[in-house]
C-alpha positions in Angstrom: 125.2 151.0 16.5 127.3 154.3 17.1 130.1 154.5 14.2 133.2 155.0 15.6 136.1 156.9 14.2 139.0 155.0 13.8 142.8 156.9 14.8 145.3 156.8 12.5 148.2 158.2 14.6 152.2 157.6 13.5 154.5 154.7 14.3 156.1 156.1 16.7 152.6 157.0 18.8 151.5 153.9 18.1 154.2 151.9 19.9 154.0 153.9 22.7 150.1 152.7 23.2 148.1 149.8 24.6 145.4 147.6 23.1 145.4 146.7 19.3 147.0 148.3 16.8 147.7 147.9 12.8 150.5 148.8 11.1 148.9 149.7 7.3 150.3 151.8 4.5 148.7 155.2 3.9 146.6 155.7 0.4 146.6 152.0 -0.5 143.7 149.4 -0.1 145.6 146.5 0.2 142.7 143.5 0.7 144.7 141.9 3.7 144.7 144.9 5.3 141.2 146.2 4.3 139.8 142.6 5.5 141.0 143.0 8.8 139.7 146.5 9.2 136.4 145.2 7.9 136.6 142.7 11.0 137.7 144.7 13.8 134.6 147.2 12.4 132.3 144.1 12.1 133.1 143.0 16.1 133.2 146.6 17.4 136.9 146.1 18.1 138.9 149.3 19.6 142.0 149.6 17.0 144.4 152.6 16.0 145.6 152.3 12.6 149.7 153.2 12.5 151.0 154.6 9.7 155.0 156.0 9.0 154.4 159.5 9.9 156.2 162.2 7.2 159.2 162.7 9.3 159.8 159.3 10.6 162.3 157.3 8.5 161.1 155.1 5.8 161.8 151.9 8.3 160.0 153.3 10.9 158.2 150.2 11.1 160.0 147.4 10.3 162.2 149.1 13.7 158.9 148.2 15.2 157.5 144.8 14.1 160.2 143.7 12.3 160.1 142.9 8.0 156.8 141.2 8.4 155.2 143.4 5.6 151.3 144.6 6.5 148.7 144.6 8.1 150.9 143.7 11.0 148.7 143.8 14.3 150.1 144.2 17.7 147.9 143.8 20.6 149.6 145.0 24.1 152.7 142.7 24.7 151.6 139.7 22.8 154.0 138.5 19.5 153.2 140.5 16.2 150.5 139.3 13.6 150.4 139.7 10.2 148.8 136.3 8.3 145.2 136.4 8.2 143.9 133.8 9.8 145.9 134.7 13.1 144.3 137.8 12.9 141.1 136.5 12.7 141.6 134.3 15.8 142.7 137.2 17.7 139.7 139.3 16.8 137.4 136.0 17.5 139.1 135.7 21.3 139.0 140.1 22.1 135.0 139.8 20.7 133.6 136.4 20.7 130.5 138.2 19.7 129.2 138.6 16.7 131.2 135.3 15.8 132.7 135.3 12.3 133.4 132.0 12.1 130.8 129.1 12.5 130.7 127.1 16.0 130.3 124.0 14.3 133.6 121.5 13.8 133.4 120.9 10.5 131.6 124.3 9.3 134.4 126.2 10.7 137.1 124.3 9.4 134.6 124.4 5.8 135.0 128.1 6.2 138.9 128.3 7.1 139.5 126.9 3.8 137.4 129.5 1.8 139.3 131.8 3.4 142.4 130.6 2.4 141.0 130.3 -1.1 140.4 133.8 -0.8 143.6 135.3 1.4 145.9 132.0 1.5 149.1 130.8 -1.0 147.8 130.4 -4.2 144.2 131.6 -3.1 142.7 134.4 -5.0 144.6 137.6 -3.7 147.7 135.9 -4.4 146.5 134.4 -7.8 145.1 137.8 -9.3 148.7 139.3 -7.7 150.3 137.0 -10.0 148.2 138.1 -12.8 148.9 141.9 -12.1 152.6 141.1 -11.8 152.8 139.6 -14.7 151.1 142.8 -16.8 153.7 144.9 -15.0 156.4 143.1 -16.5 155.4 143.3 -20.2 153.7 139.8 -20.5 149.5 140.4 -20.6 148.0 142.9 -22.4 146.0 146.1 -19.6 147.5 148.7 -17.1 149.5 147.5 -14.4 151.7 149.0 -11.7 155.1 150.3 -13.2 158.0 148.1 -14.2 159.7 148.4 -11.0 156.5 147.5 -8.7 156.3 144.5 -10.5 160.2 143.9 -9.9 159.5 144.5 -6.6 156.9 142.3 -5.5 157.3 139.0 -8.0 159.7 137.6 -5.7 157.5 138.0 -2.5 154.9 136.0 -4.8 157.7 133.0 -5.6 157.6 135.0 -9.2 158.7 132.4 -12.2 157.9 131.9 -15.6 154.4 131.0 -16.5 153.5 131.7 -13.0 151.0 134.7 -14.5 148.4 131.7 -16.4 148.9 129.6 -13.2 147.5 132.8 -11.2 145.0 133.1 -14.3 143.9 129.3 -13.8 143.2 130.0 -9.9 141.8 133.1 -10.3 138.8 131.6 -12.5 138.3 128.8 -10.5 138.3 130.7 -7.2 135.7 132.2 -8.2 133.5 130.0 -10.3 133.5 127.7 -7.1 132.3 131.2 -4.3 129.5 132.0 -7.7 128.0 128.9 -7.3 128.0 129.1 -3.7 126.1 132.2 -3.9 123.7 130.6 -6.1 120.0 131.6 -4.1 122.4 132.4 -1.4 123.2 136.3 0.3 126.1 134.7 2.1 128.5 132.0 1.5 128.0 130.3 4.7 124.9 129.8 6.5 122.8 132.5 5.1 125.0 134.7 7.8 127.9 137.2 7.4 131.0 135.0 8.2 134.6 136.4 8.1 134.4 134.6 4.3 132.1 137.2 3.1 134.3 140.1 4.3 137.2 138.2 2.7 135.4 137.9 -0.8 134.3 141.6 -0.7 137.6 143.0 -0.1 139.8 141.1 -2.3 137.2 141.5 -5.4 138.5 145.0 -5.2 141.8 143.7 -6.7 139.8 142.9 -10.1 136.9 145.0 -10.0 137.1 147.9 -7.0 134.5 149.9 -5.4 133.7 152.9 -7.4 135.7 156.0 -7.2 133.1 157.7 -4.8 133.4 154.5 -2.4 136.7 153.4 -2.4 138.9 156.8 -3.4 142.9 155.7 -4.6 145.4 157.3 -6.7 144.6 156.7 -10.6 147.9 154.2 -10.9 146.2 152.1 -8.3 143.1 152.0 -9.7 144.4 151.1 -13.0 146.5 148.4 -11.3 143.6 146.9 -9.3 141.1 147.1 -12.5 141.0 143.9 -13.9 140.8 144.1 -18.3 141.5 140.3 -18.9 137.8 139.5 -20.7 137.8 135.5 -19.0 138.2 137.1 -15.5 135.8 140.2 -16.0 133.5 137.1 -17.0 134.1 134.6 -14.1 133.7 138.1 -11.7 129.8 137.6 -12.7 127.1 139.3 -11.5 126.6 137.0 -8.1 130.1 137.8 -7.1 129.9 141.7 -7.5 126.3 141.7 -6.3 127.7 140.3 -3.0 130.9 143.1 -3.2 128.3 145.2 -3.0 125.9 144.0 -0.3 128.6 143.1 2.5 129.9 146.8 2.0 126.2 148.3 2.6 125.4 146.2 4.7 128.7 145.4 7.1 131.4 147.6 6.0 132.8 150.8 6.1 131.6 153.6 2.9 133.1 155.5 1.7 136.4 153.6 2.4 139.6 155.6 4.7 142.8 154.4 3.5 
């Protein structure tokens, strides 16, 4: 298969295009966002990636999709996507082929709820985001985002007190259940990449990221993203970052372009 590059053109290009397009932010490897990359790449999916261009205003986008946050994907005239599994479902109709979610009933509903432990309320981006928030506001111990990040984003997580051990909590069971599903296992479904895998992959990289050389962020991210909490370095075992590893030889994009 013939790599293709993927455009990154401004907002304001973007809406004047066709076909499917993702509003993203520039520099940061958000794992919603970076999931859905990893799909389109997975089904050969055309895509422009739109990012607010240096003399556009800082709303440039929401003028476009409205305050959905990102990824927020817009294919030709059809209503704007931004939760994960609608994404999914619009990158299973435009390439059926390779299939990323099983065509069996209850296999495919088995694997829309790992997802959503992965990408979902409560599932393990969201957990871990509670974790993080809660070291930017001066209550765990390791190097989060500054003071005001964490302002910002604890009340798009439904921020209240204690809510940083009920992420903790999650965060360890998430992913004590996916280690033991990778137990003599490559995958965590069927022994074949599913959109589950690309899920796991991408959102590990909000406890333990790629290395530098892979997945290239500022040093405030990085520290951010790097997990330090000793219970959730140990439930991020060797299974789980063995399988980081594989899906992004094997299926995703290296070195990463944010």
């Amino acid at each position: 298969m013939v790599e293709k590059i993927v455009e990154v053109v401004s907002i304001a290009d973007a809406r004047k295009r066709d076909g499917l397009r993702m509003v993203c932010l520039a520099g940061v490897p958000s794992p919603w966002t970076e999931a859905a990359k990893g799909i389109f790449r997975v089904k050969g999916i055309d895509h422009v990636l739109a990012q607010r261009g240096e003399e556009e205003p800082q709303d440039a986008a929401s003028q476009w999709v409205g305050h959905v946050g990102v990824p927020a994907v817009v294919y030709g005239n059809e209503r704007v996507r931004t939760g994960w599994a609608e994404i999914l479902l619009l990158a299973e109709r435009l390439a059926p082929e390779p299939s990323l979610l099983p065509a069996d009933p209850e296999q495919r509903a088995l694997a829309l709820g790992l997802a959503h432990e992965v990408c979902g309320e409560l599932g393990l981006g969201w957990s871990q985001r509670l974790v993080m928030i809660g070291v930017s506001l001066g209550l765990r111990e390791g190097d989060g985002f500054p003071r005001q990040i964490g302002e910002y984003l604890a009340p798009r997580y439904g921020w209240q007190d204690g809510y940083d051990e009920i992420g903790k909590a999650r965060v360890l069971d998430i992913l004590g259940m996916f280690s033991r599903r990778l137990d003599g296992h490559e995958y965590i479904m069927e022994d074949r990449l599913t959109a589950v895998d690309i899920y796991l992959a991408t959102f590990v990289n909000l406890i333990r990221p790629l290395p530098a050389e892979q997945l290239p962020m500022v040093e405030v991210i990085r520290s951010a993203y790097t997990s330090t909490d000793p219970d959730i370095m140990a439930a991020c075992d060797e299974r789980i970052r063995a399988h980081q590893e594989r899906i992004y030889m094997r299926h995703l994009e290296l070195p990463v372009r944010l």
